[in-house]
TITORTOR-345165 format. One record per residue (C-alpha): x, y, z. Coordinates in steps of 0.001 Angstrom, whole numbers, padded with zeros to 6 digits, always signed. Example, Ala and Ser with C-alpha at 12.3 -4.5 7.8 and 13.67 -1.06 7.14 Angstrom:
<nodes>
+012300-004500+007800/+013670-001060+007140/
</nodes>
This chain:
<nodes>
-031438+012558+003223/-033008+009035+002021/-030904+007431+004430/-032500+004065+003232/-030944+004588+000043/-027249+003984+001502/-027458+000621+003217/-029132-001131-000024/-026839+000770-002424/-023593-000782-000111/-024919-004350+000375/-025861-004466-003688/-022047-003071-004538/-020731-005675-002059/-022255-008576-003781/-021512-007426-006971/-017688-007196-006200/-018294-010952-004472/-019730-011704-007643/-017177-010546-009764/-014322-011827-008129/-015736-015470-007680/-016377-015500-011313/-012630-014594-012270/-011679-018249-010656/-012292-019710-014016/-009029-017877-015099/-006786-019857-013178/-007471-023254-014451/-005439-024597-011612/-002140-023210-012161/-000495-020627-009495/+001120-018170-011981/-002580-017494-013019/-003340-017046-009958/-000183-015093-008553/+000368-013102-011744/-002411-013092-014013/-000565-015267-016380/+001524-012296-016575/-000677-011344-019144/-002062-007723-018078/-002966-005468-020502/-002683-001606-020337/-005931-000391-019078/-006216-003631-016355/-002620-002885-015364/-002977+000721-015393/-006103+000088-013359/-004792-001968-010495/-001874-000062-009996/-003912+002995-009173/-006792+001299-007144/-003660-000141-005087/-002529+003162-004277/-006027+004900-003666/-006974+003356-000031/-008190+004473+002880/-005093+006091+003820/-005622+008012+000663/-009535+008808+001576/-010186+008550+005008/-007092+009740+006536/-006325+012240+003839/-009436+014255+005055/-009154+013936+008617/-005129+014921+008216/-006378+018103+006066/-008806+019438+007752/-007031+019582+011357/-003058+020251+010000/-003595+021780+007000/-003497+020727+002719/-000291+019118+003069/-001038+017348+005964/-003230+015079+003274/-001990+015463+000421/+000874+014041+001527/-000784+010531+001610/-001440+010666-002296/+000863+012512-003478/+003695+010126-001975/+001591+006994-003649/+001932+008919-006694/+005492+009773-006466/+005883+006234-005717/+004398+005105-008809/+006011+007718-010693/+009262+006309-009538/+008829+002874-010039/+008175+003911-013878/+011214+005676-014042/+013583+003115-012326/+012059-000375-011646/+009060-001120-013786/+010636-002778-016673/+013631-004869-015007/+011197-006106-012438/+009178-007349-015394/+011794-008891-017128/+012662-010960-014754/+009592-013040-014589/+009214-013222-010802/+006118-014502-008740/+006941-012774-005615/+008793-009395-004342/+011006-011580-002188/+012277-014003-005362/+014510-011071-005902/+016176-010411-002803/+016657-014836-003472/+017896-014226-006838/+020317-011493-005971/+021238-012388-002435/+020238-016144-001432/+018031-018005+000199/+018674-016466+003971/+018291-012829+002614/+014795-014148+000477/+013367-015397+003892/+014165-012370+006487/+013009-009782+003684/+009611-012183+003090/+008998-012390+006670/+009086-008635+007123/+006721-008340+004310/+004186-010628+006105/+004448-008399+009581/+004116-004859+007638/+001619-006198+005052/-000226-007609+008586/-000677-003987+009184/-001540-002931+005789/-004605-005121+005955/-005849-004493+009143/-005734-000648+008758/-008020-001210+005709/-010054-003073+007548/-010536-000932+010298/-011676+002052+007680/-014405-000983+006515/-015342-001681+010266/-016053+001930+010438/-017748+002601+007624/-020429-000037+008206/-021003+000812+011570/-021516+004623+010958/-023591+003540+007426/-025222+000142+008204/-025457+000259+012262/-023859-002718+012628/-020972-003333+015310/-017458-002367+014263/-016498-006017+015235/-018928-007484+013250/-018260-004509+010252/-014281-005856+010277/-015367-009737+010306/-017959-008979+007514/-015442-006989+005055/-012537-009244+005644/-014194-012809+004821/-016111-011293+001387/-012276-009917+000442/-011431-013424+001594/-013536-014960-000519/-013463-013240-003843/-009360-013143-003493/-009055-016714-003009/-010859-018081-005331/-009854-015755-008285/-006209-014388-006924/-004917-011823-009135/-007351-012289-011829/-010039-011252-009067/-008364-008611-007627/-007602-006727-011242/-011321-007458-012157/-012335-006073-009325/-009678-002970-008787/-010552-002022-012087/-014284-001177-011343/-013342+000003-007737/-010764+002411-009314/-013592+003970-011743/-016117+004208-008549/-013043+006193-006996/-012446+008485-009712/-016086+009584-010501/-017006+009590-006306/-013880+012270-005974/-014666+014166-008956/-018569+014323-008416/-018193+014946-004544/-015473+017984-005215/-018025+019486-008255/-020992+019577-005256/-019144+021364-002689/-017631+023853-005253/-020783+024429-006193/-023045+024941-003279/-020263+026119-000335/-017757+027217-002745/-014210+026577-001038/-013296+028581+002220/-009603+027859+002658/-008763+028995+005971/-005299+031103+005896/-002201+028790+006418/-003628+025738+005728/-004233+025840+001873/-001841+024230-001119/+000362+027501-001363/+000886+027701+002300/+004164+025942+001705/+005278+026776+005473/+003826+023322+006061/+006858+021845+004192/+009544+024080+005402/+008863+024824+008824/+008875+021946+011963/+006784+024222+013856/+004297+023684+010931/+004540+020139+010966/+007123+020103+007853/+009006+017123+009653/+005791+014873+009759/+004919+016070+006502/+007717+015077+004770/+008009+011753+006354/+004680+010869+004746/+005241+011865+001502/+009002+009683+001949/+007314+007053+003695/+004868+006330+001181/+006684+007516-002115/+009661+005176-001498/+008375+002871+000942/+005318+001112-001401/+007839+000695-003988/+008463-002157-002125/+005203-003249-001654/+004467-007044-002303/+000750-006076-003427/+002292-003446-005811/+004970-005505-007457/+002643-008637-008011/+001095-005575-010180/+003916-005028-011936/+004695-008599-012596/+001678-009062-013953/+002122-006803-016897/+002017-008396-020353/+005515-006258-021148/+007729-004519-019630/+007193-001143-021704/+003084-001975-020263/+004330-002062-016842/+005898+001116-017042/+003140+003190-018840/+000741+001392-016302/+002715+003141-013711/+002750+006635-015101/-001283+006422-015704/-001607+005283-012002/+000363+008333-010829/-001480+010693-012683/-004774+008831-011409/-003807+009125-007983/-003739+012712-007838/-006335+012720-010000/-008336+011034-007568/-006533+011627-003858/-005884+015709-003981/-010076+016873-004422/-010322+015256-001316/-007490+017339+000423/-009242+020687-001353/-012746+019301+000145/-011549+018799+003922/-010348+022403+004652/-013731+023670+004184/-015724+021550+005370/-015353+022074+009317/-017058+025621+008186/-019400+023415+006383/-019943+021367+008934/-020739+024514+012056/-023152+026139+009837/-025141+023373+009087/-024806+022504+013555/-023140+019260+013426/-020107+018374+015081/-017923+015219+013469/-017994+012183+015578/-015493+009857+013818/-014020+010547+010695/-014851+014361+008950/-015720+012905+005546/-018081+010607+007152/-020016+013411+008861/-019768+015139+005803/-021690+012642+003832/-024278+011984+006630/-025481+015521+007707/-024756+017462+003919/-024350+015890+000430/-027449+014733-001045/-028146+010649-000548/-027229+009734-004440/-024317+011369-003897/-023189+010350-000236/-023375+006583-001490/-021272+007098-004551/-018853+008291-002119/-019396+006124+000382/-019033+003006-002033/-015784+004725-003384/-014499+004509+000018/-015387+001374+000571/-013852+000434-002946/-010287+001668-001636/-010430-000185+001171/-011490-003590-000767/-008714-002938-003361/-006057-002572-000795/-007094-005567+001442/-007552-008004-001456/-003773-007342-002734/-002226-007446+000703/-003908-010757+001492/-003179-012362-001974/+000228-011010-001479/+000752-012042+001645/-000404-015395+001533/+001698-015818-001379/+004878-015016-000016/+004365-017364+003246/+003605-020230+000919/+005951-019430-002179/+009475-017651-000387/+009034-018740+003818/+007595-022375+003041/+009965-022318+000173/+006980-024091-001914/+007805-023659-005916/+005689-023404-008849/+007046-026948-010248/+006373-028936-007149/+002754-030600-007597/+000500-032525-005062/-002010-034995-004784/-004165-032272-005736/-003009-030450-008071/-000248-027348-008122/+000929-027245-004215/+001805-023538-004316/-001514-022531-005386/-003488-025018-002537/-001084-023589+000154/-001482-019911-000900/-005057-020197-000414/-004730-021693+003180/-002189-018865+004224/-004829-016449+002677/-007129-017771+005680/-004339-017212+008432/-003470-014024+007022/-006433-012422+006956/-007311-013983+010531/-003532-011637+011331/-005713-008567+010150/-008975-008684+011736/-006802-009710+014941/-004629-006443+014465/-007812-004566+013192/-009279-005233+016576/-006529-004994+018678/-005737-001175+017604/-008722+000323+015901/-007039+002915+013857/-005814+003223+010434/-003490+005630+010333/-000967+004441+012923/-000952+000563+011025/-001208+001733+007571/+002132+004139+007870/+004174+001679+009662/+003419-000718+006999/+005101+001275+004316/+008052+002553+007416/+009230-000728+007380/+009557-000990+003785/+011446+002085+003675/+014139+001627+006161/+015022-002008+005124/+013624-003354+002052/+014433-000085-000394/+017937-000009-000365/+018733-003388-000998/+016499-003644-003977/+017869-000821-005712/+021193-001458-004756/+020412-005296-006331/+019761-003535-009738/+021942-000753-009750/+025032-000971-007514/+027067-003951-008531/+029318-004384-005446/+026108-005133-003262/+026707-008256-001203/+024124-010304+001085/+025724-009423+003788/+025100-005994+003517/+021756-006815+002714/+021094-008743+005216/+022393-006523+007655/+020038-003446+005934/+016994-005470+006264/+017297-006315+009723/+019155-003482+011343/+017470-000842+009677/+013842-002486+009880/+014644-002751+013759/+015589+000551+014206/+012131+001408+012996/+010252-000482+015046/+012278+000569+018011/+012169+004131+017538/+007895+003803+016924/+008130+001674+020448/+009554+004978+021877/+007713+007481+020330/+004303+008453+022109/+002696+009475+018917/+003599+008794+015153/+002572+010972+012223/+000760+013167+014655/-001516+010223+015958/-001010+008565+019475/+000850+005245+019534/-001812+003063+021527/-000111-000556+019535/+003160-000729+021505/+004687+002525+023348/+007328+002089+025982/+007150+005235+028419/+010470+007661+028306/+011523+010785+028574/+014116+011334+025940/+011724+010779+022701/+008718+013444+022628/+006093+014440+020046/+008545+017070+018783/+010829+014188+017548/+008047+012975+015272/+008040+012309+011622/+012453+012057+012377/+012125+008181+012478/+010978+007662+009082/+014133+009717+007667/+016769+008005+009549/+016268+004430+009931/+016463+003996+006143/+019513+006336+006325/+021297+003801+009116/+020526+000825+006991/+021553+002847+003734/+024950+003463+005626/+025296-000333+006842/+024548-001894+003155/+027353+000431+001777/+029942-000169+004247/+029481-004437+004728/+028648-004548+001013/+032265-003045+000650/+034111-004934+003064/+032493-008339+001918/+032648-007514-001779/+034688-010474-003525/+035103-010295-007528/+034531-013145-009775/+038297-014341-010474/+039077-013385-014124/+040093-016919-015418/+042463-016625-017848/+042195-018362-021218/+045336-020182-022882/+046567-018242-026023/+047612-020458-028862/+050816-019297-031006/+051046-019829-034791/+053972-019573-036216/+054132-017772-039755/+056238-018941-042583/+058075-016190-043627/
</nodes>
C-alpha cells in the first residue's frame, strides 16, 4: 500500500474543511442568530445534510465495528440504527413545533415552558454530557492521526480540536452546515465504496450467531440483549435531546423542511452506519488470513494491512469527517448555551462591540473545547464518553420536553425534579457499575459488590423510568389551573 498517499490525502482534506468553514464567517455579518441558527434559513438538502452528518460519528464508525465484530451485528448496529430511530422520531413528533417556536437554544424551551430555574439546571447538564460528546470525538481523531500520521495521540487530540475550533467559531452554524454537508457525502460514498470492495474480493463470512437474523442478540441477556437494547434506547431517544441536533432543527427554513430533513437523515444513517456493521463480522477472518492481528481499533487495521491506499483514505477521511461533524456541533452548541441560557446573555443585549451573545459564545467555544481535550485525555476512549453523553439526555432531559408539548398538566416542579433526580440516578448507577455497554468504566468507578457486569445495559432503562415516574406524580400534585374568570353577562330586556 502507498502509505504516502494517506498522510497528504488527510492534511489536504483538513485544510480544505479549515478553509471552508473560515470562509462561511462572511454569513454572519455580526449578528448571533446567523451564527446560532443559520438565520434560520436552511434549506432541504443543507438541513437534510447536517442532520445526518450529526448522527454519523465515530460512535457510528469506529465503535460500530469494533462492537460488531467482537458481540455480534447488533452489537453495532445498534449505534446507527438508534441515531436513526432518533431522527425518525423527531420527524414524527418534534420537528415542526420545535421550529415554530423560533428558539436559539434547546434549553429556551425548558425557560419557556418551565422558568428560568428549570432553563439553567437542564443547560448545565447539557454542557457536562455535551463535555463528553466532544471529547469522545476527539479521542477517535487522536487515534486516527496517530495510527495514520505517526504523530502522538496528545498532540493528534490538540491538533483536531483547535482546526474544529477554528472553523466553528468563526463561521458557527453556517460553518458547520457547509462543512457537514461535504463530510456527510465523504461518509456516504467511503461506506458504500469500502462495503462494494470487501463483497467483492472476501465476499462476506458471517460467522453463525452473530449476523442480522441472529435476533437472539435482542431477546436473550445471555446474548447481550440487555446492552443491546440500551444502545439502541440510549441513542434513539436520548439525541433527541441533543443541543447540536436541535440547533439543526432550528435552523430549518420551515417547519414542514425540518421534518423532511429528518426523515432523509434517518434513511442516510442507515444508509451509511449498517455496511459498516455487515463489514466488521468478516473481517477478523480477513484479518488471520492475511497474518495481522488488530492493535487498536478493527477498521483501522483493516484499512492499513488490506484495502487498497485510494480506498483506505476515502475511508479514513470519512472517519475523520464524522468525527469533525460531531465535534464542531457540540462545541458551537455548547458554547452557546453557557453564553445564551447559564450567563443568561440575550440576542437584544449589544456591547461595545457589537452583539454580546455572539462575542461571548465564541469565548465559551475556547473553554469548551479546552473541557474536551481535558476529558479526551483524561479517559482515552470513545465509547464509554460518547454513550453517557446521550444517558444523560435520556433519563432527564426527554421526559420533560415531551411532556412540555404534549402533556398539559406538566409543572416545573416536576420538571425540575426529572432533570435532576433522574440525571443523578444515572450518573450514580455508571459510578457503580465496573463496565458500561460492555466497556470498562476507567472515568469514575466506585468498587462494590452489589452492581456486576451482568447488571449492565439496566441503567440506561431505568433512570429515565424513575424520572418519568417523578415528573408524573409532582407534576400532579403541583398542577394549579388558570382560574376561569368569569365575564359579566349583560341583560336586554325585550319589548314585547
Amino acid at each position: 500500500m502507498a502509505d504516502s498517499l494517506l498522510p497528504g490525502g488527510i492534511i489536504a482534506f483538513l485544510i480544505a474543511t479549515l478553509g471552508i468553514g473560515v470562509y462561511a464567517s462572511k454569513q454572519i455579518k455580526g449578528d448571533s442568530v446567523n451564527f446560532l441558527v443559520a438565520g434560520r434559513g436552511l434549506t432541504l438538502p443543507l438541513a437534510a445534510a447536517t442532520l445526518m452528518a450529526q448522527s454519523v460519528d465515530s460512535n457510528a464508525t469506529l465503535g460500530n465495528t469494533d462492537l460488531a465484530s467482537e458481540f455480534g451485528f447488533w452489537a453495532g448496529a445498534s449505534l446507527p440504527l438508534g441515531l436513526a430511530l432518533c431522527l425518525f422520531l423527531t420527524a414524527l413528533f418534534f420537528a415542526k413545533p420545535m421550529n415554530r417556536m423560533g428558539l436559539i437554544t434547546l434549553p429556551d424551551f425548558y425557560r419557556v415552558k418551565y422558568g428560568r430555574t428549570t432553563e439553567w439546571v437542564a443547560a448545565v447538564l447539557m454542557v457536562i454530557s455535551f463535555s463528553f460528546l466532544l471529547a469522545g470525538n476527539l479521542v477517535a481523531g487522536g487515534y486516527l492521526f496517530q495510527t495514520f500520521l505517526g504523530m502522538s495521540y496528545a498532540i493528534g487530540v490538540l491538533l483536531l480540536a483547535v482546526i474544529v475550533l477554528i472553523y466553528t467559531a468563526s463561521g458557527g452554524l453556517f460553518a458547520v452546515a457547509y462543512t457537514d454537508a461535504i463530510q456527510v457525502l465523504i461518509a456516504l460514498v467511503g461506506s458504500l465504496c469500502l462495503f462494494g470492495y470487501i463483497g467483492l474480493n472476501f465476499s462476506f463470512n458471517i460467522p453463525v450467531g452473530t449476523g442480522p437474523l441472529a435476533l437472539a442478540q435482542m431477546t436473550s441477556p445471555a446474548s447481550g440483549s440487555l446492552v443491546n437494547w440500551a444502545t439502541l434506547l440510549a441513542l434513539g431517544l436520548g439525541d433527541i435531546v441533543a443541543i447540536d441536533f436541535m440547533a439543526r432543527i432550528f435552523s430549518a427554513e420551515s417547519p414542514e423542511t425540518a421534518q423532511r430533513a429528518c426523515l432523509i437523515g434517518s434513511l442516510g444513517t442507515v444508509v451509511i452506519g449498517v455496511p459498516f456493521s455487515i463489514i466488521a463480522l468478516s473481517t477478523p477472518e480477513i484479518l488471520a488470513s492475511a497474518g495481522v492481528t488488530a492493535e487498536g481499533p478493527i477498521l483501522y487495521a483493516l484499512l492499513q494491512n488490506v484495502v487498497p491506499s485510494s480506498l483506505a483514505l476515502l475511508v479514513i477521511v470519512a472517519i475523520l469527517s464524522a468525527s469533525l461533524s460531531t465535534a464542531d456541533g457540540a462545541i458551537l452548541g455548547t458554547s452557546s448555551v453557557i453564553a445564551h441560557n447559564i450567563l443568561g446573555i440575550r440576542h437584544n443585549q449589544p456591547s461595545a462591540s457589537g452583539d454580546r451573545l455572539l462575542a461571548l459564545t465564541r469565548s465559551m467555544a475556547v473553554v469548551i473545547t479546552a473541557m474536551g481535550v481535558f476529558f479526551a485525555l483524561r479517559v482515552p476512549q470513545t465509547g464509554v464518553l460518547l454513550l453517557l453523553a446521550f444517558d444523560l439526555g435520556f433519563a432527564g432531559l426527554l421526559v420533560p420536553l415531551a411532556g412540555g408539548l404534549f402533556y398539559s398538566k406538566a409543572t416545573k416542579e416536576g420538571a425540575l425534579a426529572c432533570i435532576i433526580v433522574g440525571s443523578l440516578t444515572r450518573l450514580l448507577l455508571f459510578a457503580l457499575m465496573p463496565v458500561t455497554f460492555g466497556i470498562d468504566n476507567t472515568l469514575l468507578y466506585i468498587p462494590n459488590s452489589i452492581f456486576t457486569a451482568d447488571f449492565d445495559g439496566i441503567p440506561t432503562l431505568i433512570s429515565p423510568l424513575i424520572g418519568l415516574c417523578l415528573f408524573l406524580v409532582i407534576s400532579k400534585l403541583t398542577y394549579r389551573p388558570f382560574p376561569i374568570v368569569e365575564q359579566p353577562v349583560q341583560r336586554t330586556l325585550q319589548k314585547i
